[in-house]
BAFI-3210 file (N, C-alpha, C; in Angstrom, 3 decimals, decimal comma, padded with zeros to 6 digits):
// residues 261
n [1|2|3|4|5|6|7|8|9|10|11|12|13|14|15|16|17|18|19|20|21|22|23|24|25|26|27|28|29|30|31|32|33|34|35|36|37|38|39|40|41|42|43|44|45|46|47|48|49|50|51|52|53|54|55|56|57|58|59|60|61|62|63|64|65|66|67|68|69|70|71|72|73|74|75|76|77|78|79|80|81|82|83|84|85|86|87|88|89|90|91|92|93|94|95|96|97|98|99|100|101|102|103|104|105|106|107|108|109|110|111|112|113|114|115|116|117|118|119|120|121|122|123|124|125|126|127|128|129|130|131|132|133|134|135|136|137|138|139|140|141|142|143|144|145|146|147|148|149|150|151|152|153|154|155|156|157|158|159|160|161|162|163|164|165|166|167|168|169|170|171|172|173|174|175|176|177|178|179|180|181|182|183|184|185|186|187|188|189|190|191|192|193|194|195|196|197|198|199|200|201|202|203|204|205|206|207|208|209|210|211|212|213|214|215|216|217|218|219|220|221|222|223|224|225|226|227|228|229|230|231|232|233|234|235|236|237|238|239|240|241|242|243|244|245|246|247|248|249|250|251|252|253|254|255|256|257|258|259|260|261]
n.u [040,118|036,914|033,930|030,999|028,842|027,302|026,925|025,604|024,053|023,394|025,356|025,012|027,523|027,469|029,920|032,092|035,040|036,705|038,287|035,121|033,459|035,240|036,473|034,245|033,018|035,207|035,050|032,758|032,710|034,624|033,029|031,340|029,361|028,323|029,528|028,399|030,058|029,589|030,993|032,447|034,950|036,487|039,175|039,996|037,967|037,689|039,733|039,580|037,331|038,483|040,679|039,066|037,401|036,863|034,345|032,920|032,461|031,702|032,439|031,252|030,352|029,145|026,746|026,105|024,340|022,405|019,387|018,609|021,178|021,582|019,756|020,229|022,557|021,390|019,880|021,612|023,086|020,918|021,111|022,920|023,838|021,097|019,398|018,753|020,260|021,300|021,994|024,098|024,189|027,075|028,138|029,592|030,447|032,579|032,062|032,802|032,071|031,050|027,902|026,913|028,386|029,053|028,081|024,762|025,290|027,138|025,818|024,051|025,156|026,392|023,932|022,676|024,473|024,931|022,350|019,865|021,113|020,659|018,295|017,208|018,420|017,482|014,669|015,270|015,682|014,394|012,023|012,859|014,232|011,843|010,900|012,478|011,792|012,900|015,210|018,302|019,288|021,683|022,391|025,246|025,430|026,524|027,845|028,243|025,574|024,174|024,101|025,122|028,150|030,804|030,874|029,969|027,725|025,700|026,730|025,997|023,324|022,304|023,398|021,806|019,033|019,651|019,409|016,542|015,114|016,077|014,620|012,367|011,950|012,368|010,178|008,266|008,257|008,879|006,964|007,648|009,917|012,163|014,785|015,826|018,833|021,203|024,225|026,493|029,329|032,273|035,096|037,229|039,560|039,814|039,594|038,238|038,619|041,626|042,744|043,163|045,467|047,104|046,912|047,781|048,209|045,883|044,458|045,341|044,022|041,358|041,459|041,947|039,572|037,678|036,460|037,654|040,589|041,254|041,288|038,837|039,508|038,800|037,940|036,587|034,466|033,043|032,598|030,629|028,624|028,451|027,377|025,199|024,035|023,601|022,171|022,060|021,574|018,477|016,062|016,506|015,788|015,480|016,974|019,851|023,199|025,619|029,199|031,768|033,929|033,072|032,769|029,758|028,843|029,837|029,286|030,307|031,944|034,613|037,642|037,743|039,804|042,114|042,703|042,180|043,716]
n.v [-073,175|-074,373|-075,397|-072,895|-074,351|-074,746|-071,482|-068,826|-070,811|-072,954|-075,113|-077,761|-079,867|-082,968|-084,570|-083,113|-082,516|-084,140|-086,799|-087,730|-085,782|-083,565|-083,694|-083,563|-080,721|-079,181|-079,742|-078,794|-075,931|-075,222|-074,940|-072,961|-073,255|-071,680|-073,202|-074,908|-076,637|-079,330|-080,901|-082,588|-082,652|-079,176|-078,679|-079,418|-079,109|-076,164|-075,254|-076,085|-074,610|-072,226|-072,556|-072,631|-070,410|-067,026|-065,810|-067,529|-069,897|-071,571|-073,124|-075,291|-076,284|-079,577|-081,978|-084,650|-086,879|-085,843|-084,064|-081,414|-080,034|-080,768|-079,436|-076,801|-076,812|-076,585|-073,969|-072,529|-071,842|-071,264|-068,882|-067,747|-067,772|-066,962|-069,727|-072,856|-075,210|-077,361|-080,470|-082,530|-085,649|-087,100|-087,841|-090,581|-093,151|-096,738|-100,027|-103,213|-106,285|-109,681|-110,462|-111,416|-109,967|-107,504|-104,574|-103,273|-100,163|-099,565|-100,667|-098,218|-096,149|-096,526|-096,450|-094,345|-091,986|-093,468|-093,441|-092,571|-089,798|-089,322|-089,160|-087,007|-084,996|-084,759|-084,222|-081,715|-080,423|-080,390|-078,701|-076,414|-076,359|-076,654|-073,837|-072,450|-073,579|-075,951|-078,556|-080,446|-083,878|-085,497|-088,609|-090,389|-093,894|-097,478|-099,975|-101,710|-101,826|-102,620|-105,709|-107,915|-107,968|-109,705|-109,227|-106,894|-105,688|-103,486|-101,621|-102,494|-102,986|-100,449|-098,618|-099,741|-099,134|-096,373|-096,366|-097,717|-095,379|-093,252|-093,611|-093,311|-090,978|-089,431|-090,260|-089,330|-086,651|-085,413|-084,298|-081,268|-080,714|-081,418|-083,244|-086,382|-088,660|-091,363|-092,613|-095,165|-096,270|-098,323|-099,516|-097,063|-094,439|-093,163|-091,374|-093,319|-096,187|-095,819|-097,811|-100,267|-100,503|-101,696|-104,388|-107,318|-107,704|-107,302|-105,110|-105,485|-107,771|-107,082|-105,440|-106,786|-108,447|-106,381|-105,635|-103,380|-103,410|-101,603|-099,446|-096,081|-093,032|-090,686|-087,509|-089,021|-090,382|-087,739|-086,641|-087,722|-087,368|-084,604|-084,121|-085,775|-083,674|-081,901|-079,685|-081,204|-083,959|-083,870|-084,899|-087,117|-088,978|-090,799|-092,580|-095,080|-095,434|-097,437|-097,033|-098,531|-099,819|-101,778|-103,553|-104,585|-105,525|-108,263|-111,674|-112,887|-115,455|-117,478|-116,234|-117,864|-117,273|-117,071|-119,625|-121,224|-120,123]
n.w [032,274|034,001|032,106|033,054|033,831|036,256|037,067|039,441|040,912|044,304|046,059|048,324|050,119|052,186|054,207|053,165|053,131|052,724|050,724|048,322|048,624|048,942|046,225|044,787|045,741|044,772|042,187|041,421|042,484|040,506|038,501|038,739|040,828|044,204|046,774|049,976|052,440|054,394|057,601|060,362|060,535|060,910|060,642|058,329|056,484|056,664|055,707|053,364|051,814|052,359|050,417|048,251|047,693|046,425|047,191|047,298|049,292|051,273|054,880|057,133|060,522|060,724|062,084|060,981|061,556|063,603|063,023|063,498|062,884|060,493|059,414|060,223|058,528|055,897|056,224|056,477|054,380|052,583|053,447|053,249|050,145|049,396|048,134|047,714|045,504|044,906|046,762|047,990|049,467|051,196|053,156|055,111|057,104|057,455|058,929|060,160|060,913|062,489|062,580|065,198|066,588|066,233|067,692|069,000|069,740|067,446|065,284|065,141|064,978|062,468|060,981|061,293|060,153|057,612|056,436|057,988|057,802|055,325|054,809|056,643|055,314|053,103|053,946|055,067|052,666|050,260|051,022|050,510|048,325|046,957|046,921|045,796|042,668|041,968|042,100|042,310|043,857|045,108|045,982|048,093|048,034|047,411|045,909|047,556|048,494|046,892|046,585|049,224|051,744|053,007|056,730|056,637|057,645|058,875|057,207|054,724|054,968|055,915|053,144|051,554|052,087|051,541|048,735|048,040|049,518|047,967|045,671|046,140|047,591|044,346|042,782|044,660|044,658|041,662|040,522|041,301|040,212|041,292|041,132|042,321|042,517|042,970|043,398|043,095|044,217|043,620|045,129|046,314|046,189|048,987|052,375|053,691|053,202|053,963|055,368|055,017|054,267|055,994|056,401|054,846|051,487|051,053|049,544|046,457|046,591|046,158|044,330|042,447|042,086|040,640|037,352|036,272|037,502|039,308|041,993|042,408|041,194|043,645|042,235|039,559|040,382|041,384|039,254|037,397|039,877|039,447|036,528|036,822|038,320|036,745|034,066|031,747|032,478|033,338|032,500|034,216|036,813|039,732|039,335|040,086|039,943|039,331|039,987|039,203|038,474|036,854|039,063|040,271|038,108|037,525|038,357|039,958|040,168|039,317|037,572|034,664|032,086|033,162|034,202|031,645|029,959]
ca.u [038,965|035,552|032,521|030,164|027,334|026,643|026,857|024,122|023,829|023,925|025,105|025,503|028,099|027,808|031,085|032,969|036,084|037,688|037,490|034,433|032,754|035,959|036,507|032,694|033,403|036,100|034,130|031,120|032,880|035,150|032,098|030,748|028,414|028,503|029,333|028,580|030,807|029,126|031,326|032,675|036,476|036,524|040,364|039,932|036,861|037,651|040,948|038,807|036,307|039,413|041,130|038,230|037,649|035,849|033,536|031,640|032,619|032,148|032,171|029,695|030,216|027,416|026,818|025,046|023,509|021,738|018,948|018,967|022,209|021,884|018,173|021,045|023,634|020,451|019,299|023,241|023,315|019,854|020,812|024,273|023,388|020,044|018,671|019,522|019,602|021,869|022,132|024,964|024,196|027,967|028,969|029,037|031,342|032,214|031,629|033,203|031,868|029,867|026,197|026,357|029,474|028,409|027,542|024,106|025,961|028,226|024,891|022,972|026,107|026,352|022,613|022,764|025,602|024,864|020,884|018,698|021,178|020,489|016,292|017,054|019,043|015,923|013,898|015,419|016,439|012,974|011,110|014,153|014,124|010,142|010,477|013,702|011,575|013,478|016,904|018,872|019,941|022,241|022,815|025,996|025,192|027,510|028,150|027,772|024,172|023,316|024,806|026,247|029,723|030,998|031,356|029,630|025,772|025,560|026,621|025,037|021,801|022,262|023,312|020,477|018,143|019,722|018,848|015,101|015,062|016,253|013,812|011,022|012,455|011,975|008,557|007,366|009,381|009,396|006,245|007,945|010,806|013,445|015,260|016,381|019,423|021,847|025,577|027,113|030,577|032,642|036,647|037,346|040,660|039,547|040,433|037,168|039,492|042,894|042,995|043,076|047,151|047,728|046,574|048,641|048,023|044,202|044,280|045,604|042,899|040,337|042,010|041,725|037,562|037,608|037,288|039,000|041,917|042,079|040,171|038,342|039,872|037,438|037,112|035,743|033,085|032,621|032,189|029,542|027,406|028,532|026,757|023,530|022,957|023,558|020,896|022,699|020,556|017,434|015,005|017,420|015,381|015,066|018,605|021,030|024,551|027,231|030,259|032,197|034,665|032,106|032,610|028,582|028,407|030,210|028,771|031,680|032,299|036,663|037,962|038,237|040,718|043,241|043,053|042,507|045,069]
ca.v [-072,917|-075,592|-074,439|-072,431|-074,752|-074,442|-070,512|-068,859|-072,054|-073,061|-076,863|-078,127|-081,508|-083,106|-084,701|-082,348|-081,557|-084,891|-087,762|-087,872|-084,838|-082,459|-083,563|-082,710|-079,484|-078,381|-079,649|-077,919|-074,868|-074,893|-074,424|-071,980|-073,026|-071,537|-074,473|-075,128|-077,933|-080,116|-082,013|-082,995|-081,928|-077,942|-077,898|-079,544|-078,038|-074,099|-075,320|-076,221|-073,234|-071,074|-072,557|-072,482|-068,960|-066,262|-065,750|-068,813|-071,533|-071,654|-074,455|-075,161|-077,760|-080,666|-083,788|-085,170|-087,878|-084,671|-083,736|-079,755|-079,906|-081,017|-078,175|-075,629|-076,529|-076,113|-072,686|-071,849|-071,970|-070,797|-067,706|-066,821|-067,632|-067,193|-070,060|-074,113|-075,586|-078,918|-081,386|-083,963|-086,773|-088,027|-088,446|-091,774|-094,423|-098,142|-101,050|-104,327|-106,994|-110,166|-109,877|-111,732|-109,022|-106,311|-103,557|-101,991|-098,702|-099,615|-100,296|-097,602|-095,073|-096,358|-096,472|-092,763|-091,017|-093,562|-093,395|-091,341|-088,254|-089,088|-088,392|-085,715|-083,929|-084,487|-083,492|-080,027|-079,575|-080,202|-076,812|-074,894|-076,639|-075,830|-072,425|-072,258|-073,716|-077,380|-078,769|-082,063|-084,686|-087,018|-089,312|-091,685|-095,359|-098,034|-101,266|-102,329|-101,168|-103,223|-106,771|-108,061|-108,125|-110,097|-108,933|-105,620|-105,628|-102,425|-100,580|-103,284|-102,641|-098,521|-098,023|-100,455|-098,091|-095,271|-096,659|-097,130|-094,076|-092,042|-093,495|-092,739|-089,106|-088,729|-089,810|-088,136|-084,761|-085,257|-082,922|-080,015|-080,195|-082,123|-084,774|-087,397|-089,919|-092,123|-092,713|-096,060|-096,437|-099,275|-098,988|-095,603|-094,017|-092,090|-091,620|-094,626|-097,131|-095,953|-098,583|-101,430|-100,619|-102,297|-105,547|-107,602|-108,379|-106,778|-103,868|-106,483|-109,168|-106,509|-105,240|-108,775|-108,595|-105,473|-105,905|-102,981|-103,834|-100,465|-098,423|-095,758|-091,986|-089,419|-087,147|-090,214|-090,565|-086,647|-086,214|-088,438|-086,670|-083,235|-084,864|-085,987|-082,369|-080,503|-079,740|-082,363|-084,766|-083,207|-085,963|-088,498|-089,150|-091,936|-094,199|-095,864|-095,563|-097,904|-096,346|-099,326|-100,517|-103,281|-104,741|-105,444|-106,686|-109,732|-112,953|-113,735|-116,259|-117,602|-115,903|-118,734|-116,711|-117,300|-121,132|-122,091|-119,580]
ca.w [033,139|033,360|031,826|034,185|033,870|037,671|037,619|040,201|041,419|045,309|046,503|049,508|050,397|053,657|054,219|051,654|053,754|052,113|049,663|047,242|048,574|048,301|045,384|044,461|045,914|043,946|040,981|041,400|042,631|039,680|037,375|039,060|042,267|045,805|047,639|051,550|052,656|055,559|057,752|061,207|060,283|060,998|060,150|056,228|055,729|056,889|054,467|051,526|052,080|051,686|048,951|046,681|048,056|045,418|047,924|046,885|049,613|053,154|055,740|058,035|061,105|060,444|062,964|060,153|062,443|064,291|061,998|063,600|062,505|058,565|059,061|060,070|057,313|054,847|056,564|056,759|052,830|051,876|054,073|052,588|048,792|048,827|047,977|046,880|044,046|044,836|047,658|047,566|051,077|050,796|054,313|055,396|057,860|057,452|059,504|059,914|061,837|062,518|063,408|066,698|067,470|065,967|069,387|069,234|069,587|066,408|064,088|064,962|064,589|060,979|060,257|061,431|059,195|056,736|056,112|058,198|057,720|053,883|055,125|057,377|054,191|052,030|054,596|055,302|051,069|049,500|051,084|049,778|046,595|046,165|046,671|044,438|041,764|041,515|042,144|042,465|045,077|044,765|047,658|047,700|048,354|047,433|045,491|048,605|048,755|045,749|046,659|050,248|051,257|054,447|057,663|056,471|057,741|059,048|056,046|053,253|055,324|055,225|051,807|050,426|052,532|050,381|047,106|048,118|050,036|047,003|044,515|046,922|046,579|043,309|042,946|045,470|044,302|040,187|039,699|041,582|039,351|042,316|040,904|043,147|041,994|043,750|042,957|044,082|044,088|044,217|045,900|045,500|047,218|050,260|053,863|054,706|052,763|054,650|056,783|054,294|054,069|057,451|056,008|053,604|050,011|050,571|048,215|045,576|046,211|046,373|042,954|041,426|041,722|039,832|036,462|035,849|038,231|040,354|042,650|041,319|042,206|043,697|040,736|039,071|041,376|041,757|037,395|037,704|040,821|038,759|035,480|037,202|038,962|035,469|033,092|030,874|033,189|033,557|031,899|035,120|037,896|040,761|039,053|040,861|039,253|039,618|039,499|040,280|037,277|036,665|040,238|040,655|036,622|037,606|038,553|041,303|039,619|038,630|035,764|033,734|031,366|033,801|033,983|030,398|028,861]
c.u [037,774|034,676|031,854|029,129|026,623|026,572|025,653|023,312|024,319|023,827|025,617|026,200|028,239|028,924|031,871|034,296|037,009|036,978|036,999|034,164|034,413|036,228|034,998|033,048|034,138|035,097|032,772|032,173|033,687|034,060|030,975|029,712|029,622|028,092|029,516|028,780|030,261|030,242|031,854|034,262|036,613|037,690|040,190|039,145|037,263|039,183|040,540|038,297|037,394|040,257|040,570|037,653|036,595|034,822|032,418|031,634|032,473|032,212|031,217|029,746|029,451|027,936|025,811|024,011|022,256|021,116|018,227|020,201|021,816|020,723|019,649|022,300|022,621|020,311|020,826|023,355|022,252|020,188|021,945|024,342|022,364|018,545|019,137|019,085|020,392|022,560|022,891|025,077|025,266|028,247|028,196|030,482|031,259|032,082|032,408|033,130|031,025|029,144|026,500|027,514|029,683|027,642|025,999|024,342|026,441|027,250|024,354|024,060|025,814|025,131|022,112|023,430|024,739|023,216|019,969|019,547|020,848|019,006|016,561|017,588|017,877|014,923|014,088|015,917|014,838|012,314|012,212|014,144|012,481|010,135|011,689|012,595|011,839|014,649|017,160|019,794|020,591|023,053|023,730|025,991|026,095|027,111|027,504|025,819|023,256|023,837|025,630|027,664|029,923|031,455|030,721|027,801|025,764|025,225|026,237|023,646|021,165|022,333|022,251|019,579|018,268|019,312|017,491|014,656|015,214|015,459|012,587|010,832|011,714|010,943|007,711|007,737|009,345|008,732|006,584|009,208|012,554|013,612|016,233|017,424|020,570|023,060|025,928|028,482|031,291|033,923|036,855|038,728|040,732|039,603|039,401|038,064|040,918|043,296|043,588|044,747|047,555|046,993|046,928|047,752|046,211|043,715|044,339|044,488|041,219|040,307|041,702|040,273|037,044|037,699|038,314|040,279|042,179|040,552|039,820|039,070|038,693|036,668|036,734|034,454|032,336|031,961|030,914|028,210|027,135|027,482|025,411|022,993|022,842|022,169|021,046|021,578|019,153|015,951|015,464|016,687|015,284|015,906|019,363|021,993|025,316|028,278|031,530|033,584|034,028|031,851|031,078|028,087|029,199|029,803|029,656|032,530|033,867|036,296|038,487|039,608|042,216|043,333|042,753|043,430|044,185]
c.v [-073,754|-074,107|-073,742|-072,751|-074,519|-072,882|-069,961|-069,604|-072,387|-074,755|-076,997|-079,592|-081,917|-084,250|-084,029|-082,044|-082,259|-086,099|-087,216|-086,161|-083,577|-082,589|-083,081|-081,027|-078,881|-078,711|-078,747|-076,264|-074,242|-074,674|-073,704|-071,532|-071,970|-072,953|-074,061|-076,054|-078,200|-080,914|-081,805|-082,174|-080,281|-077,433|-078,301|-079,059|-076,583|-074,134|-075,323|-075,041|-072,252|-071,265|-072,304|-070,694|-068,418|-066,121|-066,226|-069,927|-071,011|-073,377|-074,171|-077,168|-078,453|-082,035|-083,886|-086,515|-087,292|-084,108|-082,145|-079,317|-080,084|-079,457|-076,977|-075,745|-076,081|-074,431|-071,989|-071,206|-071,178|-069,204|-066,961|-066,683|-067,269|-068,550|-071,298|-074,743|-077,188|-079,504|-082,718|-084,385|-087,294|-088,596|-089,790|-092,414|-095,758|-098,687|-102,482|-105,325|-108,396|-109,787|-110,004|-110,769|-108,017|-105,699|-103,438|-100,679|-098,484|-099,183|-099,376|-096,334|-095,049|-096,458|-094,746|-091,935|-091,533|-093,359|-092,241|-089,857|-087,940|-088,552|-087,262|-084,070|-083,577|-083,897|-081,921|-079,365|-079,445|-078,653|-075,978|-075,240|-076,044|-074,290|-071,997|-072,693|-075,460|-077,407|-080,226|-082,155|-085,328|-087,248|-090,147|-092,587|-095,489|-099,194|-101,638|-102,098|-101,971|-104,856|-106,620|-108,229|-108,820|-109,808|-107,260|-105,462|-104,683|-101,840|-101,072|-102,532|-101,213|-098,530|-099,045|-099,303|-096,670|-095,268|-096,583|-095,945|-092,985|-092,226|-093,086|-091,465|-088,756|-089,060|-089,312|-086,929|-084,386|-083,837|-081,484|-079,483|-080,674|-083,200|-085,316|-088,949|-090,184|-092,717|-094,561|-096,665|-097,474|-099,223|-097,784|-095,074|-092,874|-092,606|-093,168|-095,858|-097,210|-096,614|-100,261|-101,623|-101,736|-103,945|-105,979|-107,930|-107,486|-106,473|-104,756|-107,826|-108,433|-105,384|-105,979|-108,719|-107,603|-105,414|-104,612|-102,632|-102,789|-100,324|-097,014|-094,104|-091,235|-088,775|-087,923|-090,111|-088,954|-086,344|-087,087|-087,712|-085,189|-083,111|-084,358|-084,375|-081,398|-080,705|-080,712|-083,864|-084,426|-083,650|-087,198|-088,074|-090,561|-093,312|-094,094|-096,079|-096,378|-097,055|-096,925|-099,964|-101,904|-104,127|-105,446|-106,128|-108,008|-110,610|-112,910|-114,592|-116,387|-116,784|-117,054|-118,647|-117,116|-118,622|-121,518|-121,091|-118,640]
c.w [032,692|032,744|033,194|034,425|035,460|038,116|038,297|040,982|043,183|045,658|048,315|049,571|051,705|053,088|053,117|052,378|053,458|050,938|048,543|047,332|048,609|047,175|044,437|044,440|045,184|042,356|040,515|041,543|041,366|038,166|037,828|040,460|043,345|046,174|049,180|051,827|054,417|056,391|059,526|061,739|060,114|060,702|058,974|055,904|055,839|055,610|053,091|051,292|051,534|050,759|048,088|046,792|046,914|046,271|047,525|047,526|050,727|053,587|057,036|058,917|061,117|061,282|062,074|060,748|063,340|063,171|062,419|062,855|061,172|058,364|058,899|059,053|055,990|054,891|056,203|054,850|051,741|052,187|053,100|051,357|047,985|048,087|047,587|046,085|044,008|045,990|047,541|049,139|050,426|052,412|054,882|056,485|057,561|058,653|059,322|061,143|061,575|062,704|064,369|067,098|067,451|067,608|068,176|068,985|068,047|065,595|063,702|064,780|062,781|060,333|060,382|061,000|058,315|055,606|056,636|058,388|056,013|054,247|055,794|056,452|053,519|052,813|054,897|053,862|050,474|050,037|050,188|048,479|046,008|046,007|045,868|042,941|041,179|042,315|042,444|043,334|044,629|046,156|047,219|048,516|047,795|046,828|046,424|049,664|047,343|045,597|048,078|049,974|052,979|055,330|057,597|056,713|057,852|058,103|055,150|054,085|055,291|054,390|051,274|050,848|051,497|049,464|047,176|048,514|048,541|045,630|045,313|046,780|045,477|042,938|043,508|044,885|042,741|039,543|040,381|040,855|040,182|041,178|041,707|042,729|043,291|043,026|043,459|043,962|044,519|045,249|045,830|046,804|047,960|051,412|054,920|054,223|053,418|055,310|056,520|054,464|055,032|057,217|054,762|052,670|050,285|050,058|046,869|045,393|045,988|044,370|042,194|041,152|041,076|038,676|035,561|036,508|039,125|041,366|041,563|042,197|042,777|043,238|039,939|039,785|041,430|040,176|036,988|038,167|039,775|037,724|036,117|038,330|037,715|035,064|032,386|031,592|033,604|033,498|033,064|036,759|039,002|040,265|039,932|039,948|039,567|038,796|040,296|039,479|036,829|037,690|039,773|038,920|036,070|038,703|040,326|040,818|038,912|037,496|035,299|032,792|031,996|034,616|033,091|029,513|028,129]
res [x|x|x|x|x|x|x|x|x|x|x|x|x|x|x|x|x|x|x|x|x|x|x|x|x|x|x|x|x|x|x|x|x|x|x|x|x|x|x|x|x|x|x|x|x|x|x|x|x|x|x|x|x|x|x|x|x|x|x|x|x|x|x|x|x|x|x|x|x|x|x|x|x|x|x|x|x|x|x|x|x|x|x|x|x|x|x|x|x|x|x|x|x|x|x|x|x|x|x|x|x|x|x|x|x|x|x|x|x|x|x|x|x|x|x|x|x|x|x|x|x|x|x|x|x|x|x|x|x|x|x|x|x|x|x|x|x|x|x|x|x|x|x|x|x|x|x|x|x|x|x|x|x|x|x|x|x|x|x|x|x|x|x|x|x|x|x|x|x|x|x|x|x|x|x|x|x|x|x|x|x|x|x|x|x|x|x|x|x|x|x|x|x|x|x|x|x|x|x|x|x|x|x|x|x|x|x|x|x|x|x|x|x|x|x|x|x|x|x|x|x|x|x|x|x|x|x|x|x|x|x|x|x|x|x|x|x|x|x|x|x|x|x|x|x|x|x|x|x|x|x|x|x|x|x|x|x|x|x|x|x]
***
């Protein structure tokens, strides 16, 4: 059994019903939060909700792009626990396109999961956090939020927004006792990557720029967010994490190693 560092504790995950944020979910819930899982998916989420069960999990349908919707997953959570103490913005969509072919429709879909439901979270968590006393955000941006990638504007141009967005947070928020951080993950093996299969050798060339040769799993990425909402972090405000296997602490640049021996 984990420790109970989160006992008494209420979080909320928008997208939690797969990926990063169920795996969050089970993390958090396994040390003790009430978690309210945000997401779109009403059959994996009401599935998660009742696996983790103890009458510490619900689900709660969220169009996180609809910022009544993220107010009522806040109110949904403040009402049934009493009160929140941790906000994880995970849900997000990719993108893959030129500019000049890139829709209108397309951008502003992914500038709307991926960014302004991260403001509309902070916007409906901060009152609840003041009158709680404190509590911590953590929004997940992306590698790709700290360095372009091609064919990806949309979502380079959202998750950068995240990163400023979430240091803005925490200076605005530090003297009430919020702390505001930002995750950014590089490959990681969830259902936004599933698609890569249907394209040869990809996973493998996308492997190769990694220096540590894989993707990264979920609970990787989730032991991380878990970390920066404990007390263990408590002095950690307004950083940006890579949590990437070194992707963004290489150049680009050949591996040499593997043409001079």
């Amino acid at each position: 059994m984990e420790t109970q560092i989160f006992a008494g504790r209420t979080a909320v995950v928008t997208g939690g019903a797969s990926g990063i944020g169920a795996a969050l979910a089970r993390k958090l819930h396994g040390q003790g939060a009430a978690v309210v899982i945000g997401d779109l998916d009403a059959g994996k989420g009401e599935e998660l909700a009742a696996a983790l069960g103890n009458g510490r999990a619900l689900f709660h349908a969220t169009d996180v792009s609809d910022p009544g919707a993220v107010a009522a997953l806040i109110d949904r959570a403040v009402s049934a626990y009493g009160g929140l103490d941790m906000l994880f913005n995970n849900a997000g969509i990719g993108s893959f396109s030129r500019i000049e072919a890139l829709s209108v429709e397309d951008w502003r879909r992914v500038v709307a999961i991926n960014l302004d439901a991260v403001f509309y979270g902070l916007k409906a968590a901060i009152p609840a956090m003041k009158a709680r006393g404190g509590g911590s955000i953590v929004n997940t941006a992306s590698a790709s939020g700290m360095a372009a990638d091609f064919g990806f504007a949309a979502y380079n141009a959202a998750k950068a927004g995240v990163i400023n967005l979430t240091r803005t947070a925490a200076i605005d928020n530090a003297r009430y006792g919020i702390r505001v951080n930002a995750v950014c993950p590089g490959p990681v093996d969830t259902p936004i990557l599933s698609g890569i299969s249907s394209i040869p050798d990809l996973r493998a060339k996308w492997e190769d720029v990694v220096p540590m040769g894989r993707f990264a799993k979920p609970e990787e990425i989730a032991s991380v967010i878990a970390f920066l909402a404990s007390d263990a972090a408590s002095y950690v405000t307004g950083a940006i994490i890579p949590i990437d296997g070194g992707l963004t602490a290489h150049t680009g640049q050949p591996n040499l190693y593997r043409s001079i021996g």
